[in-house]
C-alpha positions as CSV (number, residue, x, y, z in Angstrom):
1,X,0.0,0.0,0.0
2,X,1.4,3.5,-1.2
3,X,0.1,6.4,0.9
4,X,0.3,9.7,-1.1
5,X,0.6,13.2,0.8
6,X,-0.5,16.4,0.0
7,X,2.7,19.4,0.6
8,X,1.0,22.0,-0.4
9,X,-0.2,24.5,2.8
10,X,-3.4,23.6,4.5
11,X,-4.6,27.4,5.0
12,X,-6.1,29.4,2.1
13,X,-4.4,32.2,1.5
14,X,-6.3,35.3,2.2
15,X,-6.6,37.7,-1.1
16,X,-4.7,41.4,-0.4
17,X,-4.1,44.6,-2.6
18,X,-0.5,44.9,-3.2
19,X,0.7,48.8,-1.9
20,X,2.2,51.0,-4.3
21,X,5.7,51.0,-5.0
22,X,8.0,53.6,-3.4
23,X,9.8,56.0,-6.4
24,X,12.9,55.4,-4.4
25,X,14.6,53.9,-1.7
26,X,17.2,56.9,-0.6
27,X,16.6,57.0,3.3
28,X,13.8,54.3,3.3
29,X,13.7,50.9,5.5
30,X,14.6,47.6,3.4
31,X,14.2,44.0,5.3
32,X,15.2,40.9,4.5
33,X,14.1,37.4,5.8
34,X,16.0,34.9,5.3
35,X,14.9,31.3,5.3
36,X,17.4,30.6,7.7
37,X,20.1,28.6,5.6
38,X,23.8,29.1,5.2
39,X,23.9,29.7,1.5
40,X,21.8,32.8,2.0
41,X,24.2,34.7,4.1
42,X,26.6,35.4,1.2
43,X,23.9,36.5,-1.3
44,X,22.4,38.7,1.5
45,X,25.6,40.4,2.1
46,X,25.8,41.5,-1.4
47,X,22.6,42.8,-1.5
48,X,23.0,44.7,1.4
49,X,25.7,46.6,0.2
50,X,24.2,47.2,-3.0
51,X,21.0,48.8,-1.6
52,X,23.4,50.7,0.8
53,X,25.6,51.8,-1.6
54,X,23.8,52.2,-4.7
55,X,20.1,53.3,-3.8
56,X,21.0,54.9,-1.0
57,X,18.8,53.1,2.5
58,X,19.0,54.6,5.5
59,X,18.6,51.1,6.8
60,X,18.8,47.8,6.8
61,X,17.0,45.0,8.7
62,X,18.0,41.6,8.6
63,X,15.5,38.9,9.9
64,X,15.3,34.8,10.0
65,X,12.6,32.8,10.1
66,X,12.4,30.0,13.0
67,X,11.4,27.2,10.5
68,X,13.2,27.1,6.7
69,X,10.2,25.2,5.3
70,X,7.1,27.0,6.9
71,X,6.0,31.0,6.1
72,X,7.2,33.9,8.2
73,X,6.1,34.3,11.9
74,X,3.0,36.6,12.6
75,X,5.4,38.7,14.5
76,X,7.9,39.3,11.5
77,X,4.7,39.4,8.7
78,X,3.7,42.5,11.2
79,X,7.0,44.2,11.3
80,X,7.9,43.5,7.7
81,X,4.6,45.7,7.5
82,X,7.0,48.8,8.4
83,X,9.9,48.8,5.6
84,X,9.6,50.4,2.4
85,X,10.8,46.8,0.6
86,X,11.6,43.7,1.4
87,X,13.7,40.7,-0.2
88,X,13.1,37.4,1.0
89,X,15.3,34.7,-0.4
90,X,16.1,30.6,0.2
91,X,19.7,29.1,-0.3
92,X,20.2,25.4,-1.1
């Protein structure tokens, strides 16, 4: 007997208007969550000091989630709510 799973999230995702794009980031807030993997670290560096150097944020805010394989915390959702951007990224 084969038993078959189902990955995919058990929570329908609730249906949201995206907010308008800032027409720059000079000064602005940019997070990042990482999934919590080693490979990110490098990439995340990088970008980092690109948005520093090159588009000008005032700051920076570097998060990780708890659990690679699960969505972000309620807690980080709410203060991701707060930056201007935010890149979220996996490394394998």
């Amino acid at each position: 007997m084969v038993t078959v799973l189902d990955p995919s999230f058990e929570e329908a995702p609730e249906t949201f208007a995206l907010p308008p794009r800032p027409p720059h980031l000079r000064g602005a807030t940019v997070g990042i969550i990482s999934n919590g993997k080693a490979a990110t670290r490098p990439f995340f560096d990088h970008l980092e000091r690109l948005v520093r150097e090159e588009w000008g944020v005032a700051e920076v805010v570097r998060r990780t989630k708890s659990n690679y394989s699960a969505p972000a915390e309620a807690p980080l959702v709410d203060e991701a709510a707060g930056w201007a951007v935010m890149f979220a990224g996996v490394g394998d």
